[in-house]
PLY file of the C-alpha trace (Angstrom):
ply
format ascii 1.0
element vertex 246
property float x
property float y
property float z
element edge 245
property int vertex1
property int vertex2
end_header
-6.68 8.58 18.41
-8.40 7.86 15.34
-6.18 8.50 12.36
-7.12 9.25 8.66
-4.88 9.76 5.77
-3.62 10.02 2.50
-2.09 7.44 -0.12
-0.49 8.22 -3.19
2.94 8.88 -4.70
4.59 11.53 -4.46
2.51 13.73 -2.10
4.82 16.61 -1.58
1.48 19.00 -2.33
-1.43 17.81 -0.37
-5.46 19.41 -0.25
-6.51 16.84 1.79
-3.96 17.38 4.88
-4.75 20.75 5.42
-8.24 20.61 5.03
-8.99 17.85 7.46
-6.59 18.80 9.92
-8.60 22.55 9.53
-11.61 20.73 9.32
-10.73 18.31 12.95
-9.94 21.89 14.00
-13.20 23.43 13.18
-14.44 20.36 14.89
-13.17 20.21 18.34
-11.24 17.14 17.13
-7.71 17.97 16.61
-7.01 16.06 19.94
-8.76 12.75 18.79
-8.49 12.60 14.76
-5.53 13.12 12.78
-4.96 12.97 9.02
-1.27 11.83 7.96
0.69 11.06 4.71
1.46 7.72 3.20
3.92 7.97 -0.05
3.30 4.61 -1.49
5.86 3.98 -4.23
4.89 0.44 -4.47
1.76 -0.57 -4.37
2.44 -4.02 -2.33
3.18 -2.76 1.00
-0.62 -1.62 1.13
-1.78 -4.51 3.57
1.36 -3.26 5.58
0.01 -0.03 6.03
-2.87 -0.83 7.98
-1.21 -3.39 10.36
1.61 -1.08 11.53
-1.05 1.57 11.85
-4.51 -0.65 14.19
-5.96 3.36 15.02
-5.96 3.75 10.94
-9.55 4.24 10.24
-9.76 5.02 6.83
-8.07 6.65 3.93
-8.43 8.87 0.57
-6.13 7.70 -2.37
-4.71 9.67 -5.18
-2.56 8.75 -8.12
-1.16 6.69 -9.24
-2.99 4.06 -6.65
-6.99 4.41 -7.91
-6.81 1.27 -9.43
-3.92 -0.46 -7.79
-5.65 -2.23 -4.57
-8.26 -3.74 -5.67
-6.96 -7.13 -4.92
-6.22 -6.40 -1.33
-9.72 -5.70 -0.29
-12.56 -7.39 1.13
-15.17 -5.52 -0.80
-16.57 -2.79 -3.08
-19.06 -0.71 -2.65
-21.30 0.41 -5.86
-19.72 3.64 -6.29
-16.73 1.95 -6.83
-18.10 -0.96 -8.86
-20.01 1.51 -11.03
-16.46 4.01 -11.70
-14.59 1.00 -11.53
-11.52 3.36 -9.29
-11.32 3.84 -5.54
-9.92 6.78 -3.85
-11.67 6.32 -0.21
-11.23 3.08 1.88
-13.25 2.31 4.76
-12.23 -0.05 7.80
-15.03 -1.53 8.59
-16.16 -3.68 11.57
-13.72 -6.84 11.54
-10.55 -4.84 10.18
-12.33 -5.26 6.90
-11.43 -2.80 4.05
-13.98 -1.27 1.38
-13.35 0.58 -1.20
-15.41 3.57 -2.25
-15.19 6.40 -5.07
-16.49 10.07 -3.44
-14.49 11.33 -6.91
-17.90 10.69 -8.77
-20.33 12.39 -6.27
-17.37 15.35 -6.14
-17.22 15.96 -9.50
-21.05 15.71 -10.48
-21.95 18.54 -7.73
-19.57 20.71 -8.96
-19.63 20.54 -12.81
-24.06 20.96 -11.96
-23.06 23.97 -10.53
-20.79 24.77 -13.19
-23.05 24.73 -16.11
-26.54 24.65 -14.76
-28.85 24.18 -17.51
-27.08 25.97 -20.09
-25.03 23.14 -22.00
-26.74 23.19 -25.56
-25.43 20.14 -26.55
-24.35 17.24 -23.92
-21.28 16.60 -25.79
-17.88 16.23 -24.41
-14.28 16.24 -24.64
-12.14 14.12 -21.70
-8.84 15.03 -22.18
-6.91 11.72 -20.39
-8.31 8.44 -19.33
-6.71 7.44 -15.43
-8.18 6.58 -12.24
-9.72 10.21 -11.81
-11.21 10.48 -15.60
-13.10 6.93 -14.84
-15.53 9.04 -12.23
-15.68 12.02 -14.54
-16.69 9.32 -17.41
-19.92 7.61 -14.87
-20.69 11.30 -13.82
-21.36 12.61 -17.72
-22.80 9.24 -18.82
-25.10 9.43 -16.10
-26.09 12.79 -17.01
-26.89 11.53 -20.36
-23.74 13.22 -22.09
-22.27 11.78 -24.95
-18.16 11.04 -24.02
-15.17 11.32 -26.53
-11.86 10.16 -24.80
-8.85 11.73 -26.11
-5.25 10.64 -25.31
-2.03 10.95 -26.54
-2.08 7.28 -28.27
-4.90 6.64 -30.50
-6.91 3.38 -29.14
-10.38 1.58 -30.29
-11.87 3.79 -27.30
-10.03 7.39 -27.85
-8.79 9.44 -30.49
-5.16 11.14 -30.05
-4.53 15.12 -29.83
-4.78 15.87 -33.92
-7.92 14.42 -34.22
-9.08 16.52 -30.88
-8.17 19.49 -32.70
-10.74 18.86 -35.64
-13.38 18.16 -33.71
-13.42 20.90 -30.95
-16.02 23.31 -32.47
-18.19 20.04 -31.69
-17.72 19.41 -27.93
-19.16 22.00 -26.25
-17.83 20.95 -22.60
-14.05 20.02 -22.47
-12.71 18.53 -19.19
-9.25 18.24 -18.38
-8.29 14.77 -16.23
-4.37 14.98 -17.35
-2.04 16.29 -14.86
-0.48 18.54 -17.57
-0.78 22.37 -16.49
-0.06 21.54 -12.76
2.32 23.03 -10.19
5.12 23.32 -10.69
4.44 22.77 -14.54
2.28 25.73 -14.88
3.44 27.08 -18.39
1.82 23.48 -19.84
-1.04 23.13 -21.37
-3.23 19.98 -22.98
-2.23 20.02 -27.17
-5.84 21.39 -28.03
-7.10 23.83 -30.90
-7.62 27.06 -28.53
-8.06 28.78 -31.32
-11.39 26.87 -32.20
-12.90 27.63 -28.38
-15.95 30.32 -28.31
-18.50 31.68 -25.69
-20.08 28.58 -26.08
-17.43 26.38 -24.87
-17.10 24.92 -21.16
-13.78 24.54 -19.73
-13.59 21.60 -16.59
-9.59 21.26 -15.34
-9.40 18.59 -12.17
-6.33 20.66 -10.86
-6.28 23.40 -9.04
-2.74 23.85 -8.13
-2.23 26.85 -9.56
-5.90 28.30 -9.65
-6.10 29.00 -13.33
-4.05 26.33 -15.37
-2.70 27.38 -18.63
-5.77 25.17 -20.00
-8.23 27.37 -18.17
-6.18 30.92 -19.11
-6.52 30.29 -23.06
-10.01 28.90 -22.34
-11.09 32.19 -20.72
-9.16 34.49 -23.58
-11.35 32.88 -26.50
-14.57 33.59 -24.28
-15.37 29.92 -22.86
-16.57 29.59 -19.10
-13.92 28.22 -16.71
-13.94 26.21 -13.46
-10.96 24.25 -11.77
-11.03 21.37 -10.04
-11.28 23.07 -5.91
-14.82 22.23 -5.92
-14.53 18.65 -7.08
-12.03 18.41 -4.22
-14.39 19.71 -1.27
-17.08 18.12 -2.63
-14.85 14.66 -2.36
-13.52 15.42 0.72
-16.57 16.00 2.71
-17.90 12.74 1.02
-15.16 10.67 2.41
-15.81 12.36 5.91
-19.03 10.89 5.16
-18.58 7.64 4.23
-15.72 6.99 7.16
-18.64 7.97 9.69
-21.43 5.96 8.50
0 1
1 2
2 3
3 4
4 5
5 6
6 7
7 8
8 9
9 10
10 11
11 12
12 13
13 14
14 15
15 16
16 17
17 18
18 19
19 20
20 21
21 22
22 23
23 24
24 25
25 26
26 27
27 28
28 29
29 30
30 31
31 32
32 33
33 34
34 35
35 36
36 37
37 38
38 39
39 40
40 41
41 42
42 43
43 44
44 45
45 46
46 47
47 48
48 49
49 50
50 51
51 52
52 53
53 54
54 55
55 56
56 57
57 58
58 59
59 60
60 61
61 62
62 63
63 64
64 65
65 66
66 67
67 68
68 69
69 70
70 71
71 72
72 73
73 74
74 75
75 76
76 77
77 78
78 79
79 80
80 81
81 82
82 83
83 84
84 85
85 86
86 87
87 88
88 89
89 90
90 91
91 92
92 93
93 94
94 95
95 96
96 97
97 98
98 99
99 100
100 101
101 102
102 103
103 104
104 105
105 106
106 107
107 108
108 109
109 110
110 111
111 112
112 113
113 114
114 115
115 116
116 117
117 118
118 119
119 120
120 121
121 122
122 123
123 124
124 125
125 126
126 127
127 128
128 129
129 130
130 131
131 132
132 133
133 134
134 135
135 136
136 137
137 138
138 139
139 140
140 141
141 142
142 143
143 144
144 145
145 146
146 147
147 148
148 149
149 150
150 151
151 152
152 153
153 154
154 155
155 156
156 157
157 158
158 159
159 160
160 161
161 162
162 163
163 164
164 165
165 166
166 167
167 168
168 169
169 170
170 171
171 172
172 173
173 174
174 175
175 176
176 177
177 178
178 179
179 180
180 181
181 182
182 183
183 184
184 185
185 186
186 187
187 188
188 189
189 190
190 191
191 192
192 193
193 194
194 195
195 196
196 197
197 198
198 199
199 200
200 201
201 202
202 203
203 204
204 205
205 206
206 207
207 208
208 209
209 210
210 211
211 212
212 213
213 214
214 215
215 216
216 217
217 218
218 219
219 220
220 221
221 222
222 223
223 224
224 225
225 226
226 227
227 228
228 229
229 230
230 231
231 232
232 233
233 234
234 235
235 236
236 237
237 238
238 239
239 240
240 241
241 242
242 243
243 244
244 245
């Protein structure tokens, strides 16, 4: 049996169980490959995990782990290096673990498909800065867009929620990598000037639990385009498939 999984903390609401067990499904697999669920309240029982688990294969990770095991791996691959976050590890030949960042190759397909050629100005807004905004951060930059961080304490690399407000009619594309807005939450929203948003605007929100965030909703009544983060996730998903089989 070759098993994949999840680590993270908590994980009561998984996308990735139910898609690769559908996907093992799909497959002709379900008999050979499993996906399971690691909560991982403390980041030090890692190098546990994989001992008490030798048909572990790889594993996706989600928050708040995308920076916590760095020091328990053998190696990095670029994608990694370059986001400076993992949230795909690889055992490799020789029990050796690798970490790898599909969040960057996720996000970059789906936010091309998003706006297409149609952003006037490469200009944006990242609302949060954790493991998850680091990928969306190497995606823009590498798409030659100018980055503003914003979070909720001013820093010599972001500027805090007031100062987001001024400056909104200037940053066309706004991208949400806070988990405010998200189930069960859903009557939260980032601490934006929605009253400043136009036709022109581009609204980017990683979750997508519920479909349309409060974010999105208030996006969509002032006339800005919308997209959620379901994309992102296939896109990631199928890039960790990927990377476990190569």
């Amino acid at each position: 049996m070759k098993i994949y999984g999840l680590i993270g903390y908590p994980l009561g609401h998984s996308f990735s169980k139910k898609y690769f067990s559908e996907k093992f499904q799909e497959m002709g697999l379900e008999k050979t490959h499993r996906y399971d669920l690691f909560e991982m309240p403390d980041p030090s029982i890692f190098p546990k995990l994989f001992l008490d688990n030798p048909d572990l294969c790889g594993v996706n990770v989600t928050i708040p782990h995308k920076q916590s095991f760095f020091s328990y791996l053998d190696g990095l691959d670029q994608s990694a290096e370059r986001v400076g976050a993992v949230n795909v590890i690889k055992k490799t030949t020789g029990n050796k673990l690798i970490g790898y960042n599909s969040d960057y190759y996720g996000f970059k397909k789906s936010f091309e498909e998003f706006t297409g050629a149609v952003v006037f100005s490469k200009k944006a807004l990242i609302l949060g800065y954790g493991g998850a905004a680091k990928a969306i951060v190497a995606a823009l930059q590498d798409l030659d867009f100018k980055i503003q961080l914003v979070s909720r304490t001013k820093s010599d690399i972001a500027i805090n929620y007031e100062e987001a407000k001024i400056v909104i009619p200037n940053y066309p594309v706004i991208i949400n990598c806070s988990p405010v807005g998200t189930y069960p939450n859903t009557n939260q929203c980032p601490d934006i000037n929605y009253d400043a948003l136009n036709h022109s605007h581009f609204l980017y929100d990683l979750i997508y639990n519920p479909a349309e965030t409060l974010f999105l909703k208030k996006g969509k009544d002032k006339g800005a385009k919308t997209k959620n983060g379901y994309d992102m996730l296939v896109n990631q998903a199928e890039k960790s498939w990927e990377i476990w089989n190569n």
